[in-house]
C-alpha positions, 0 to 999 in steps of 0.5 A: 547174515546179520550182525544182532544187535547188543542193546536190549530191547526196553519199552516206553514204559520201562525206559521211564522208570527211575532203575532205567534212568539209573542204567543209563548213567550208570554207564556213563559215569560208573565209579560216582553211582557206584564205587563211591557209594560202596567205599562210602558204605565201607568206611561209614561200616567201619566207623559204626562197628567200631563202637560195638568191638570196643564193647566186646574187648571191654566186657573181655577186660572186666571179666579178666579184671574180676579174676584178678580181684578174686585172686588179690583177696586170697582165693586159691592161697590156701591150697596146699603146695604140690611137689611132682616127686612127692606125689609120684612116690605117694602115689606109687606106694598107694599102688604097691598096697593093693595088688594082687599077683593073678595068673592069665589063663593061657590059650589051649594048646600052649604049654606052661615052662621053658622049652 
């Protein structure tokens, strides 16, 4: 039995091509045809990105600096200061106004009192 061959069968035609030109030195020479150009695509990325994020953390910086603005000419100054035990017994009291003692209906067959 025979050994089959690993290379693939390409035409005259095919083997004219520029992709067919480009497979054949592709094997030859790997990292020049296609890491370089792939490390060259991620630090050119990086170089072209890096504009686009300092825009985002800017717009970021102006929009907590206009806070910041607004809070300097007194915005929120006027509210009134707030005191937890002052509140909880306010509002503790305004509970104690308003309630009513309801009895709970008891399901049939149990008894009301002490056995």
């Amino acid at each position: 039995m025979g050994v089959f061959p690993n290379k693939k069968f390409r035409s005259a035609a095919e083997s004219n091509t520029i992709a067919a030109k480009y497979r054949v030195k592709l094997a030859r020479h790997p990292f020049l045809l296609f890491g370089l150009p792939f490390i060259a695509t991620m630090v050119a990325g990086s170089f072209f990105l890096t504009p686009a994020t300092a825009i985002r953390y800017e717009k970021y910086d102006r929009r907590v600096r206009r806070l910041s603005k607004e809070e300097e000419l007194g915005i929120g100054k006027a509210g009134r200061k707030v005191d937890m035990k002052e509140e909880y017994y306010r509002l503790a009291a305004k509970d104690l106004d308003d309630w009513e003692q309801k009895r709970v209906k008891r399901l049939p067959g149990e008894h009301d009192g002490v056995i």
